[in-house]
C-alpha positions, 0 to 999 in steps of 0.5 A: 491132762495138758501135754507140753512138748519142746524138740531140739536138735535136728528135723530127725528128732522133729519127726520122733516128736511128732510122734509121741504128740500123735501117741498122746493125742490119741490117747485123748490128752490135750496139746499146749504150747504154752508150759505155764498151761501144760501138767505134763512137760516133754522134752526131747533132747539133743547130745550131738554136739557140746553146745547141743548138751548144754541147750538141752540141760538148760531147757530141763532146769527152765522146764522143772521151775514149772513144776512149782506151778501146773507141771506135774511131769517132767519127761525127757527123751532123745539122744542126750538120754541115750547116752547118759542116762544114768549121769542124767538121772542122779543129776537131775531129780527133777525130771520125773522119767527118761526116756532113751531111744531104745526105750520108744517101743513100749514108751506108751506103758513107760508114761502110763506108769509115771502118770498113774493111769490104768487103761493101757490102749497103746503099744508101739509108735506109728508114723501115720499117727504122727502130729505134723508140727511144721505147718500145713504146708511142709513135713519130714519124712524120715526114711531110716534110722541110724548111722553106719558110716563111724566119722570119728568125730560123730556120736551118731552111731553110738546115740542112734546105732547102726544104719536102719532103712524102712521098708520102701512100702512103709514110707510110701504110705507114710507120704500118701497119708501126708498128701492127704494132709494137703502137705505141698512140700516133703522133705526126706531125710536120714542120717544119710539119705544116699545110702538108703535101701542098701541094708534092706535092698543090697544097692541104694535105692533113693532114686528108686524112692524118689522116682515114687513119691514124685508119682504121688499126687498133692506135693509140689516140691520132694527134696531130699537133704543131707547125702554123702559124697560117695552115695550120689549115684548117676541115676540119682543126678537124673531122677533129680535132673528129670523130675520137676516135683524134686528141687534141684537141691543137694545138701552135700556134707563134704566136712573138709577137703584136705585129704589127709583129714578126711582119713583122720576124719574116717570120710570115703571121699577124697579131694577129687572125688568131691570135685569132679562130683560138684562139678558133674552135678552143677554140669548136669543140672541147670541153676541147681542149688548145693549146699554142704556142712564144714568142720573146722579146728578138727585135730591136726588140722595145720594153717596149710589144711584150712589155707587148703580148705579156704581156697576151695570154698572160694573156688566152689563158690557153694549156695549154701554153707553151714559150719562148726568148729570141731568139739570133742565127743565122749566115746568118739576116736577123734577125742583121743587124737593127738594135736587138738586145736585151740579153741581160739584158732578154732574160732578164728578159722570159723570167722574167716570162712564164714565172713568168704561165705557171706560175701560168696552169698551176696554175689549170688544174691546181686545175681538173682536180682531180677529174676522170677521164682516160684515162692511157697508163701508161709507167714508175715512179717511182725510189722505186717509190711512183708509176706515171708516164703521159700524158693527150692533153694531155700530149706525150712530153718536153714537157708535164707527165706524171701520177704515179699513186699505185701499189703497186708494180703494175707490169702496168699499164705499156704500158696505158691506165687510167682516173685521177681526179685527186686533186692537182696540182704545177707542171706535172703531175698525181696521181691514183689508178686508178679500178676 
């Protein structure tokens, strides 16, 4: 049978999707892309956000109007079913099976049953079987499950539950099995990638893992995204500092900078604290890149807390940025806060730190003209008239990328080349190859 698959959400739920493509490749079904092809369609599905719920409750209705033509299965999973799976499946009888997180183990005999097959070759998931979906260049490697850190405006910990790091071996194996793969960039990743190893270990152990897959040969680039303020560790910086496979990168999710939002937000770090780390990192690491996530419009969040916030990422100056505006989650303490922020001010504030954003990114980008960097070539433009590749500052399906004046030269995909940038527009690079 052909199997269809969509992923949505986050590079974590990438990973278990790949996966499950690895468990139905090995049990012999053929992979499509195309759903008009597929007789079995799945979905894994994202409930982090409100906008997240409503992109995957579309994709199964556009999906089940499939099953008027080949589609014989619908199948959906993911964190959307953890949550409201019973809700999902009196709302939604087109969907033949859901599949909840929790229920992944014994997914194998789950499908068996639904489709009516009897030969059970199967039983858990495993991560070499994974069927890497990012290209032949790039992968995720996820190093633990979970959420402990109870920020109360996240769903995490009660989709996922509770901080779960793998074991240190596991993972390596997992990276070699990718190196062999001709995987030249690795991405690592978790919930919070900073506090891995402390469940398992008794102290964090990132630098410990890093330092690791930096000896593993076949990657060129190791970064590592999403690590909380508090978990940076000195050490850390200087793995990060002293390795040259490890992008001088850190994504750094500080949400806000008002003190007293933070504590209503249920964050360990504080005002100064944040600070003096961004501080000491870029001190440490020439040229390094960081990046951060803020939440805007959170409840009691006054004009003088985002006026608070405003002047700090004007004053930070971050490489990088990415923002939302705060939306109440079922279950979660911040939806029972008092002095909830009309979504029109919500808006408005996001417009406002955005648009200081891209002025900030086109600074940065005036200042980049004329320098060279080594760029990961990974497709072309439409027209043919651009190569189109990443530096370490850029992270795949996040950052800008840099589009690279071509004649029609497509050997150079899948290769690191050297490029002097020439111009820059909004978030992005163009540049020429250096010969």
């Amino acid at each position: 049978m052909k199997v269809g698959f969509i992923s949505l959400g986050c590079s974590k739920n990438l990973v278990d999707t790949e996966m499950i493509i690895g468990l139905f490749k090995k049990n012999k079904f053929e992979i499509v892309n195309n759903p008009k092809e597929a007789q079995i369609i799945v979905i894994n599905t994202c409930g982090f956000i409100e906008p997240a719920k409503e992109e995957a409750i579309n994709t199964i209705l556009e999906m089940s109007e499939y099953k008027k033509l080949k589609c014989k299965y619908l199948i959906v999973m993911g964190c959307l079913v953890q949550r409201y799976k019973k809700e999902l499946e009196k709302a939604l009888p087109e969907v033949d099976l859901f599949l909840s997180i929790d229920e992944y183990e014994d997914i194998w005999d789950k499908i068996i049953n639904t489709i009516k097959q009897e030969e059970k070759s199967y039983k858990t998931l495993d991560f070499l079987d994974r069927e890497i979906s990012t290209g032949k260049n790039m992968a995720y490697l996820k190093i633990a499950e979970g959420c402990s850190n109870r920020c109360t405006y996240c769903a995490i910990p009660y989709i996922r539950g509770p901080y779960v790091s793998r074991k240190m071996e596991d993972i390596l194996k997992e990276a070699k099995d990718l190196a062999k793969k001709g995987i030249k960039e690795l991405v690592v990743i978790a919930q919070d990638t900073g506090r891995y190893g402390i469940d398992l270990y008794g102290k964090p152990q990132l630098d410990i893992l890093l330092s690791k897959l930096c000896k593993i040969d076949g990657f060129e680039w190791i970064r590592f995204l999403y690590t909380y303020p508090e978990t940076i560790t000195d050490n850390l910086i200087q793995v990060v500092k002293n390795n040259n496979k490890i992008c001088k990168y850190f994504d750094i999710p500080i949400q806000h900078i008002s003190n007293p939002i933070l504590k209503k937000m249920n964050r360990k770090s504080n005002e100064e604290e944040i600070t003096n780390l961004i501080k000491k990192i870029r001190n440490e690491i020439p040229n390094v890149i960081i990046r951060t996530s803020l939440i805007v419009g959170f409840p009691g969040e006054t004009e003088d807390d985002f006026r608070k916030l405003y002047s700090f990422v004007k004053n930070i100056k971050f490489d990088r940025m990415g923002t939302f505006m705060y939306s109440k989650e079922d279950g979660t303490p911040a939806e029972r806060l008092q002095n909830q922020i009309h979504g029109n001010t919500k808006k408005s504030r996001y417009n406002k730190i955005m648009s200081l954003q891209k002025q900030i990114s086109e600074s940065l980008g005036k200042e980049k003209v004329g320098k060279t960097y080594k760029v990961l070539v990974e497709n072309m433009s439409f027209d043919k008239k651009y190569l189109i590749g990443r530096t370490y500052m850029d992270v795949p399906d996040e950052d800008g990328v840099v589009y690279i004046k071509n004649s029609c030269n497509d050997s150079l995909i899948g290769q690191f080349v050297n490029v002097k940038i020439t111009d820059y527009k909004d978030y992005d690079l163009i540049g020429e190859v250096q010969k």
